[in-house]
Backbone as CSV, one residue per row, in Angstrom:
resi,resn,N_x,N_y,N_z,CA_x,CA_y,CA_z,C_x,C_y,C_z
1,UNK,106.896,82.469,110.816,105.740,81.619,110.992,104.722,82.184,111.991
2,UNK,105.011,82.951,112.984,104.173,83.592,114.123,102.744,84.357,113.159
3,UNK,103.003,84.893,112.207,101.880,85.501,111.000,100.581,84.524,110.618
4,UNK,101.260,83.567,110.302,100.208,82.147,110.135,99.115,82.225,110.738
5,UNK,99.565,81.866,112.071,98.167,81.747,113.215,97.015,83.112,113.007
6,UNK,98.030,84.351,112.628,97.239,85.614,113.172,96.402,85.688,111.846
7,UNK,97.109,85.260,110.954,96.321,85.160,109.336,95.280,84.255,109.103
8,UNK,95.210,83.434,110.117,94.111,82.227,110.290,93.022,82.905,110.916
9,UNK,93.429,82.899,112.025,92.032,83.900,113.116,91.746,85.061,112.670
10,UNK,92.427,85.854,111.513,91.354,86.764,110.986,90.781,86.165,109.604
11,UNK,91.244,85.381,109.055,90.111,84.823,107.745,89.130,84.138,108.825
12,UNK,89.350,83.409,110.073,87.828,82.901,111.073,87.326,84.075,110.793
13,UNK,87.709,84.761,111.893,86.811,85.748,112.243,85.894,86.570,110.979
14,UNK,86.537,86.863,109.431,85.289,87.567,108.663,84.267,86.273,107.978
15,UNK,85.073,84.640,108.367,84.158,84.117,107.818,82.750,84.034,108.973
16,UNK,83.092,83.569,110.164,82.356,83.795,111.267,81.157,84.974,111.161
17,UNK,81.678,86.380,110.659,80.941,87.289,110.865,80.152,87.549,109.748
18,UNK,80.717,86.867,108.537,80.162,87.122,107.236,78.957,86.424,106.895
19,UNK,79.247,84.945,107.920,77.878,83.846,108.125,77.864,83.339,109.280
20,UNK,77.265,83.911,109.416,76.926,83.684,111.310,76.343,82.126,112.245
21,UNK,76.055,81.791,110.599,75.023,80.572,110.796,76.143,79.533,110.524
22,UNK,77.429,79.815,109.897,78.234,78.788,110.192,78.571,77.954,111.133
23,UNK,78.854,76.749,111.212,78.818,75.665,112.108,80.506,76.187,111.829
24,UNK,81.091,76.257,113.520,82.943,76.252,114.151,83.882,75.253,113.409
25,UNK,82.901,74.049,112.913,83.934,73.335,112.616,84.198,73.413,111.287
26,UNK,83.065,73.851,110.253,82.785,74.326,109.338,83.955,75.513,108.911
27,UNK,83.630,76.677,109.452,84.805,77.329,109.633,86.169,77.080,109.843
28,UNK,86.479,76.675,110.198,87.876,75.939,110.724,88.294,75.273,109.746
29,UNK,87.467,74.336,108.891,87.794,73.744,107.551,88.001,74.362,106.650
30,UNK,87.023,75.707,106.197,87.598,76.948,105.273,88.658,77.995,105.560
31,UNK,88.883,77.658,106.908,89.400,78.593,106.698,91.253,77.979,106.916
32,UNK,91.163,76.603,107.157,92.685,75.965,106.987,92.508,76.129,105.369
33,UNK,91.707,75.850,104.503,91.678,75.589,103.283,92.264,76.917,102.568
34,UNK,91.631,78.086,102.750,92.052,79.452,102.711,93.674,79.905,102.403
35,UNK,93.923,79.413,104.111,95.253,79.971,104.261,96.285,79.068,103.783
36,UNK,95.761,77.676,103.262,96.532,77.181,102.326,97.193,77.385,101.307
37,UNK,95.729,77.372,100.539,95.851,78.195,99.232,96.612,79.472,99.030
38,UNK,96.613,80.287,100.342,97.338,81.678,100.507,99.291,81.197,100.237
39,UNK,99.157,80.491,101.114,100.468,80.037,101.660,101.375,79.018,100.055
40,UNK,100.246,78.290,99.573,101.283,77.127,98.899,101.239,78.001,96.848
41,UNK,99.839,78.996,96.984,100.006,79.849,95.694,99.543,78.536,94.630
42,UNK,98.480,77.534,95.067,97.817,76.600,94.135,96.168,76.411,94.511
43,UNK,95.825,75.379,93.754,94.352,75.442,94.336,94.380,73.803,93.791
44,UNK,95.332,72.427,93.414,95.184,71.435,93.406,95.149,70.810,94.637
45,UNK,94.333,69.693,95.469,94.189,69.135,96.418,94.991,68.686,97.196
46,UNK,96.246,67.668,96.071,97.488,67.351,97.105,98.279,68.332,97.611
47,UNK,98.162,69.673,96.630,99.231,70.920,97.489,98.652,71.602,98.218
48,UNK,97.310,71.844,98.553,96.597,72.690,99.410,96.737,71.769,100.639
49,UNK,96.827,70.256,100.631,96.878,69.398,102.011,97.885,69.495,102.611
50,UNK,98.938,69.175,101.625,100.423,69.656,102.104,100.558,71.061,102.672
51,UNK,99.805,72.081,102.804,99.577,73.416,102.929,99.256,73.219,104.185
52,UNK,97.871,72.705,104.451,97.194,71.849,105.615,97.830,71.728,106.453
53,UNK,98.595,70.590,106.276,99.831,69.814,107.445,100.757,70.360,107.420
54,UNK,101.192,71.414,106.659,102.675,72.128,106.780,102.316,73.290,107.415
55,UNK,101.922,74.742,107.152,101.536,75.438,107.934,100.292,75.685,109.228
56,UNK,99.304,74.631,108.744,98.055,75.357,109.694,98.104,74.140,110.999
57,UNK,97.825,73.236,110.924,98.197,72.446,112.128,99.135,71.364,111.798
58,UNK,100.805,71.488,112.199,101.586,70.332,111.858,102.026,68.869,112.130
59,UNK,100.640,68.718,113.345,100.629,67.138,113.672,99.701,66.341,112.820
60,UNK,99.089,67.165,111.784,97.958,65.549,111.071,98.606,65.730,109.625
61,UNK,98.278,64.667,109.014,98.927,64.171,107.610,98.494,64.843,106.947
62,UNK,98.893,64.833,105.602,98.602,65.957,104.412,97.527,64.782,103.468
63,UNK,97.750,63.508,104.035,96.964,62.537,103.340,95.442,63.165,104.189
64,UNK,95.274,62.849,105.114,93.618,63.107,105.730,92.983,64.558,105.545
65,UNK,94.150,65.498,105.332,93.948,66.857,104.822,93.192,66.849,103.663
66,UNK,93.741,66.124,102.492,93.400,65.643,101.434,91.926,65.080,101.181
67,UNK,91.315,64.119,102.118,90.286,63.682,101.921,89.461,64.867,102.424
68,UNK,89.923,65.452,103.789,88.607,66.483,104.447,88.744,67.141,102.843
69,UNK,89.468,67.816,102.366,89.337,68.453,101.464,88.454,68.211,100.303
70,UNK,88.562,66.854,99.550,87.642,66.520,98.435,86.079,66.335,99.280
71,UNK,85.627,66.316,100.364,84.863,65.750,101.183,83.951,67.264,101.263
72,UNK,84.704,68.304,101.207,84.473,69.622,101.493,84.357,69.988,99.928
């Protein structure tokens, strides 16, 4: 699991550099979304949330994951 984090802060960092004009929090939303998708090998909403709350930060629900997600 130590890979996760480091696989996160470099999809930030080329999204960061790729659009500069991105808003942090903005980023942070693509790029949990990203390493979801990396991690769970789908692109449907309830498994990318579960992706969400299972690898990228494991204290918030896979339900509110879910909404940022359709919201995004």
């Amino acid at each position: 699991m130590p890979r996760i984090p480091a696989l996160a802060h470099w999809i930030n960092t080329i999204l960061t550099t790729a659009m500069p004009t991105l808003s942090p929090w903005t980023a942070r939303r693509l790029t949990d979304w990203l390493v979801s998708i990396l991690l769970m090998q789908s692109i449907t909403t309830r498994v990318v949330a579960w992706g969400c709350a299972l690898g990228v930060s494991p204290a918030a629900h896979a339900a509110s994951h879910e909404r940022r997600l359709r919201r995004t």
